[in-house]
C-alpha positions as a printed Julia matrix, in Angstrom:
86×3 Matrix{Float64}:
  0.0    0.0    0.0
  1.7    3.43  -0.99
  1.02   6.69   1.05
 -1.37   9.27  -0.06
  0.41  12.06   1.37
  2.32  13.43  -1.76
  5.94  14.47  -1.28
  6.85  17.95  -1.77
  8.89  19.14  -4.29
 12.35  20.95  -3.71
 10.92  24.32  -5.87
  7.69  23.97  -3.24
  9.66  24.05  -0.52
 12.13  27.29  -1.56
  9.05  29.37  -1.97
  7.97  28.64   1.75
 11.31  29.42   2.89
 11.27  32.71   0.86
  7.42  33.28   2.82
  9.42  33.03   6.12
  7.51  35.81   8.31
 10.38  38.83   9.87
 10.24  38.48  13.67
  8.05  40.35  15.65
  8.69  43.79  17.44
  5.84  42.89  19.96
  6.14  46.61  21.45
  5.84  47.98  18.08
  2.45  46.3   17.66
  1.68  47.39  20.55
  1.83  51.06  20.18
  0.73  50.22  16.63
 -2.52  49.21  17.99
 -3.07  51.71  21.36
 -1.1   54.16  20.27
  0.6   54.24  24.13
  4.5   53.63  24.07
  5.44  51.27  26.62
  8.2   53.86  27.9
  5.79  56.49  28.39
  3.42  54.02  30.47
  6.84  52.85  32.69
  7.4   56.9   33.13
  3.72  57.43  34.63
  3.75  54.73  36.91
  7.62  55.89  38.3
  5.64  59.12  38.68
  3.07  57.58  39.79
  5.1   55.44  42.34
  7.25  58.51  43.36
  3.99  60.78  44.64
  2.95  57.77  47.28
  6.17  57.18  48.3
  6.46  60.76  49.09
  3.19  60.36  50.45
  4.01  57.39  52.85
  7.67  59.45  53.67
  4.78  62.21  55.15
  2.92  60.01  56.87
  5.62  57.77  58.34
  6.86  61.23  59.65
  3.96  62.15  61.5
  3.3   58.91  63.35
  6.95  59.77  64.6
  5.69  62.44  65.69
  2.67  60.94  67.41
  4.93  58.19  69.38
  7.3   60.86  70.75
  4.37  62.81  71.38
  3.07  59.6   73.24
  5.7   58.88  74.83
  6.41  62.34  76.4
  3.36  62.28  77.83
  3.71  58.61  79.48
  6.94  59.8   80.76
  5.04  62.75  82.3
  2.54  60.3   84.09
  5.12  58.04  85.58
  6.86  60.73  87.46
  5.41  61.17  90.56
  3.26  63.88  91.65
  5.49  66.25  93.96
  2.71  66.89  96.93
  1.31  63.57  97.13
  3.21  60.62  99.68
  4.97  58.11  98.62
């Protein structure tokens, strides 16, 4: 029994090879199709990133601010009181 599957020829087989596709630029596409460049997306979300950071640097600050406040004020209540007896 012989195979039905017919062998391609050599001259077949050059013009597939000529048909190869170029690689793809998968960012180009990309902006092709939004019209967004990938840099300018990384820039906002550095900016983005930057503004809470600052944001948390603030607030980090103030609860500093709040302990030593805190604190103070426990030292102030464990000293004892200078007219009553010990």
């Amino acid at each position: 029994m012989s195979d039905p599957t017919p062998e391609p020829s050599l001259e077949a087989e050059g013009q597939n090879a000529s048909q190869t596709p170029p690689p793809v630029d998968q960012e180009a596409i990309f902006k092709a199709i939004s019209g967004i460049d990938v840099n300018t997306i990384d820039a906002d979300i550095e900016s983005a990133f930057g503004s809470r950071m600052a944001e948390l640097d603030k607030m980090l600050a103030g609860l500093d601010d709040l302990v030593d406040e805190i604190e103070k004020n426990i030292q102030k209540l464990d000293q004892p009181k200078p007219d009553s007896p010990q």
